[in-house]
N, C-alpha and C positions, 0 to 999 in steps of 0.2 A: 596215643597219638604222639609221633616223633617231629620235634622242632630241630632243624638244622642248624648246624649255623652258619649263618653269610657267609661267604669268603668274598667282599667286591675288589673291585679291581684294584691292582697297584700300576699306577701312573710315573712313570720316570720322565721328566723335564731336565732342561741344560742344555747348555752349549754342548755343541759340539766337541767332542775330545772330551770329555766330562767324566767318559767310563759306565753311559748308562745300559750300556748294551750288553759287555762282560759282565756288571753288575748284576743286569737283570736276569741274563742267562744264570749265572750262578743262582740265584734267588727264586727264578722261577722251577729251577732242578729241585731245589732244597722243598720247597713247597708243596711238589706237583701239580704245580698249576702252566697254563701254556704260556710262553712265551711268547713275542708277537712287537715285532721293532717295525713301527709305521713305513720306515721308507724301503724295506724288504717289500713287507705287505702293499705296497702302493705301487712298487716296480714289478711285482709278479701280478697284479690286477692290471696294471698298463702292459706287459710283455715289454718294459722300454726301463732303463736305467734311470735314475733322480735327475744324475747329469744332463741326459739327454733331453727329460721332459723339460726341464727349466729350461736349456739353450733353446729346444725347438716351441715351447709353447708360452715360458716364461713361468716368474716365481710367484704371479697372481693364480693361474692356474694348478700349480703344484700346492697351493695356500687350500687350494678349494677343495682337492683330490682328497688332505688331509685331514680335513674338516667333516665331508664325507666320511669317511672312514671310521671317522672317533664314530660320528652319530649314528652308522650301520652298521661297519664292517669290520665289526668282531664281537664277542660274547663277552656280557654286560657282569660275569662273576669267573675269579677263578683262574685270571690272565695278568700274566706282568707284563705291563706294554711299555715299551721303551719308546717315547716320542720324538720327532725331529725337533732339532733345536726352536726353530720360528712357530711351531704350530701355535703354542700359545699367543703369539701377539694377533693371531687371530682374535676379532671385537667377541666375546662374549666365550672363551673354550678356556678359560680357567675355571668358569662358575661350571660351566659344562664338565670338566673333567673331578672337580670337588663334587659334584654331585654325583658323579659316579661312580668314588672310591678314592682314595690314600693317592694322595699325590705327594711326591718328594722331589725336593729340585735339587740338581747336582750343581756342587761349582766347585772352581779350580783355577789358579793364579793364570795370568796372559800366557807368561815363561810357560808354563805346565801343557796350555792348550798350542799353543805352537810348538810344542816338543810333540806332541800325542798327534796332532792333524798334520805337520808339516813331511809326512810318509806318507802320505793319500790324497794322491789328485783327482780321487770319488767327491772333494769335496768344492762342491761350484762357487760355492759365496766366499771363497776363500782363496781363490785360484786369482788373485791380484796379484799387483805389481808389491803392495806393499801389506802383509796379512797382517802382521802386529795392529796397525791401526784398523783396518778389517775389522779384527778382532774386540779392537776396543770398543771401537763403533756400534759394533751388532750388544755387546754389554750394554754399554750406555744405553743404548732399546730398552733393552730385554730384563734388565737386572730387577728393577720396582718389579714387571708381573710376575720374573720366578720368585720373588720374595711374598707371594703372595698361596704360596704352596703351602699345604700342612704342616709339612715339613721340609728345611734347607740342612745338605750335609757336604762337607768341604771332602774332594776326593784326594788332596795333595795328600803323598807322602803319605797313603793308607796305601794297602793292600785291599783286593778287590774282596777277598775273604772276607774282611774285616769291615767293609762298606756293606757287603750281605747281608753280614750278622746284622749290623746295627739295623738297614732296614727292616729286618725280620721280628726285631723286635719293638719297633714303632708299629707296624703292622698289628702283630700281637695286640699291643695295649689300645690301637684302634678298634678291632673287633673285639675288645672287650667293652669298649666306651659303647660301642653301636649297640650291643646286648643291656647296658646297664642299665 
């Protein structure tokens, strides 16, 4: 009788601009495993842009699409999922997402994420008058629950190569923990 072994999911968290997406794409190549970036996945289940949902139905219901999605709507081994920035302040979807594999949160200086997001007006919470504080803001949230990830890796001034690597090899030494 052959024992497999697990591959569960790796979970990318972070703000916005963070690099979780290019990361994950490379990482999920490297792998063979699918790739799968929530508000892709959540704009091709609505037929309707991120933008568009939040302007026409608001960011309570784009909160819930997202929530959805983790708990249904994708396979539970095998997937690098790059998450939207706020999914986590969702009440109870960090315990949910450590339970169901390698979560890593990305971060990166204010300067860094307003150089990286200030070329995409795809981005809604950020389309103010004034994004620096924006920016600070939604940190000030958000920082305690990504710090609450298996693991935290700083993207400044790496190469997305080199954010890969290193995820691929906390991955590694997790699915060695999981077998131990």
């Amino acid at each position: 009788m052959s024992v497999s072994t697990p591959r569960p999911n790796i979970y990318l968290i972070g703000f916005m601009g963070t690099g979780k997406t290019t990361a994950g794409r490379m990482l999920a190549k490297r792998l063979r495993y699918t790739f799968i970036d929530t508000d892709k996945a959540i704009e091709e289940q609505e037929s309707t842009p991120v933008k568009t949902i939040i302007e026409e139905k608001g960011l309570p219901h784009f909160r819930e699409l997202e929530v959805a999605f983790i708990e249904s709507g994708h396979p539970h081994e095998a997937c690098v999922v790059s998450c939207g920035g706020g999914l986590i302040t969702n009440p109870g979807m960090m315990e949910t997402l450590r339970g169901r594999g390698l979560v890593i949160a990305f971060f990166a200086s204010v300067e860094t994420l307003l150089e990286r997001t200030g070329r995409n007006d795809k981005r809604p919470l950020l389309n103010v008058e004034n994004p620096r504080e924006r920016i600070e803001a939604l940190l000030e949230e958000r920082t305690d629950i990504y710090k609450q990830a298996h693991v935290c890796i700083s993207t400044d001034m790496r190469s997305i190569s080199d954010v890969a690597q290193q995820i691929g090899r906390t991955y590694d030494q997790f699915v060695r923990r999981m077998n131990g």
